[in-house]
N, C-alpha and C positions, 0 to 999 in steps of 0.2 A: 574366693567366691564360691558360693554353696553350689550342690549341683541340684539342678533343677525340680528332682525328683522329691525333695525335702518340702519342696512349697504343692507340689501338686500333692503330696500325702495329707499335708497339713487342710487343703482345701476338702479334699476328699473325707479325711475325720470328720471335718466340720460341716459337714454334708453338703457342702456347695453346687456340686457333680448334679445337683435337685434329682435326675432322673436315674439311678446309680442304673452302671452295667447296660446302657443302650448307648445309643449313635449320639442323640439328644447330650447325651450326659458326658459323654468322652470330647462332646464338639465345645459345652461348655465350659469346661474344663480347658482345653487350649484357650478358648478366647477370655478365662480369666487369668491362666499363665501369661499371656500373651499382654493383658492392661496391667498385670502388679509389674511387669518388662517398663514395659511405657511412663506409669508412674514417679517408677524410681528414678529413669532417666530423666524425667520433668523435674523433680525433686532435687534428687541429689547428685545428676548427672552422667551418672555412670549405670549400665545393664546390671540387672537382679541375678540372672546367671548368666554363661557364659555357653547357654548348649545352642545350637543354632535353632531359627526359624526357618522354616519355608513357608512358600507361600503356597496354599490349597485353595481348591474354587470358595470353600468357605469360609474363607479366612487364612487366619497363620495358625502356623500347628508345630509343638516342638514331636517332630517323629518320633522320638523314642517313647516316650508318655505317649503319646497316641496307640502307638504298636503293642505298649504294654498292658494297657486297658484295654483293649478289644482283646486281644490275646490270653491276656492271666487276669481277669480284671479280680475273682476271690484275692487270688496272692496279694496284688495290689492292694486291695483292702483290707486284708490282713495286717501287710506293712503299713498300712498307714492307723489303722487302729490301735496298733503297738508304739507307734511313731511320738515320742518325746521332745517336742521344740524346744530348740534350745535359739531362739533367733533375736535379734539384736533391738533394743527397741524402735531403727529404723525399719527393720525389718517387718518388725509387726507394725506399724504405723504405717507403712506400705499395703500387708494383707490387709488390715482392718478397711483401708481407705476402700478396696480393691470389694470385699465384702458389701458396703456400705452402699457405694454409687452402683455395682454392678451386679451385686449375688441375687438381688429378685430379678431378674432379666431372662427372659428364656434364651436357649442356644441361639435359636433363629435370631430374637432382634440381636443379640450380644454379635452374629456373624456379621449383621448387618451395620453395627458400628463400625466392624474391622475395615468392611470395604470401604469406609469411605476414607481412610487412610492411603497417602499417596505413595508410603513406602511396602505394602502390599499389591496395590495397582501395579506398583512398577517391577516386582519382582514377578507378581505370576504373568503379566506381559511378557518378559523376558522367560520364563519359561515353557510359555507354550507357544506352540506351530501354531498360527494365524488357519491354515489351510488343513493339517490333520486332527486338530484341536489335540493332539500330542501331548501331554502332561510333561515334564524334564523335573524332576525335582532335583537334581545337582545342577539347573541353571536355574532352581525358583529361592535360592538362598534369598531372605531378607537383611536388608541392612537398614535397622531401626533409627540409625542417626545420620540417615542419608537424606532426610527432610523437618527442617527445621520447624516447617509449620504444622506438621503431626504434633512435635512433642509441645509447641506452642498452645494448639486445639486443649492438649490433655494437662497443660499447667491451667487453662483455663477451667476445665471440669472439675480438676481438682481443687481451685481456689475458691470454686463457687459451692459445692460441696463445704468445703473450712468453715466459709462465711454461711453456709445453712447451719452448718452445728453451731458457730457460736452464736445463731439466735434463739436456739432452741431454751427454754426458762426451762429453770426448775421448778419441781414441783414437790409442796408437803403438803401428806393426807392427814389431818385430823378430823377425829370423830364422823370418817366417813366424805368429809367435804375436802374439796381438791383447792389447794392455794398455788396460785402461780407465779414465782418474780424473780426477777431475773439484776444481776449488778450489784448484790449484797448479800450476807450472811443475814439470816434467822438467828436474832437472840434467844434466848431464853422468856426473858419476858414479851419480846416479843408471839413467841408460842403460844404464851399465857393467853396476851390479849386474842389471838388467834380461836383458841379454844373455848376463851368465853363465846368469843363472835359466834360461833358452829351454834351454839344453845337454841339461838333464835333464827337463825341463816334459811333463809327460803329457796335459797337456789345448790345447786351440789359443786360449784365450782368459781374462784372469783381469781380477780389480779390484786398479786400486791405492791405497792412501792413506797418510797419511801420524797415524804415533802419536807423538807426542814427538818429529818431527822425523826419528823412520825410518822408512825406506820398506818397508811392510806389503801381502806381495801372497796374493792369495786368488780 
């Protein structure tokens, strides 16, 4: 199992962090470590890495990565600008998803997903004093597969995310005008016929599909 800091480099390359080197940016950061965690285990069953969570007021946080971005955050980016993936294609199929549903999000709402997660509720209950509001982070450890209906919620997010990609149609530009269809290959002649169409075309975008095998545009 990779250690943890391979995927936070990787995010950080790919500029995810959105606010780099602030509170903002280190907070997003956990809470996208924290959903490729969740992901995988909806996925494929088993945790992405193996470094613990705790649970913080604003969410779940892997400390070390937290400590080391606020702390060295250049270094950090350094390593992670030099940083070579070498990851599996579930691996990537995991960040990609993780990018996808969650990288436009700012920290705040992304924190605010985490709470409503009942395996954070129950870790940072368990580690704080009801009466000194006490913080304990070796009693805020989370255990991600201690609620079945967390990872339920996030097979759901993820399954409806699949099914939005596979509606999305493709698309070929010719001569300026956007064709959209989606459930077949573009022949060659079909091109043809396409590019005569554009000659005369009043509008800059249509759908294509296919009736009995001829190509029907609108």
């Amino acid at each position: 199992m990779r250690d943890v800091y391979d995927f936070a480099k990787y995010f950080i390359k790919n500029g995810a962090d959105s606010l780099p080197n602030t509170y903002d940016g280190n907070m997003k950061l956990q809470k996208l470590l924290v959903f490729a965690d969740m992901i995988n285990v909806a996925e494929y069953g088993e945790l992405l890495f193996d470094d613990e969570l705790l649970a913080f007021k604003n969410g779940c946080v892997i400390e070390k990565v937290r400590l080391r971005y606020k702390a060295d955050y250049r270094g950090l980016k350094r390593d992670s600008d030099n940083f070579e993936p070498d990851f599996s294609d579930t691996e990537y199929t995991v960040l990609n998803m993780v990018m996808s549903i969650f990288g436009g999000a700012s920290a705040r709402e992304l924190s605010e997903i985490n709470h409503t997660f009942n395996f954070w509720k129950e870790a940072y209950k368990r580690g704080t004093d009801s009466e000194t509001n006490y913080h304990d982070k070796s009693k805020s450890v989370v255990n991600m597969m201690s609620h079945d209906e967390d990872i339920d919620r996030m097979k759901e997010i993820v399954h409806a995310y699949q099914e939005s990609s596979n509606d999305v149609m493709a698309r070929e530009i010719i001569n300026g005008i956007s064709f959209y269809y989606d459930g077949f290959k573009l022949t060659d002649d079909m091109i043809e016929q396409l590019e005569s169409f554009t000659l005369d075309a009043d509008d800059d975008s249509y759908t294509v599909y296919l009736d009995n095998g001829s190509l029907v545009i609108y």
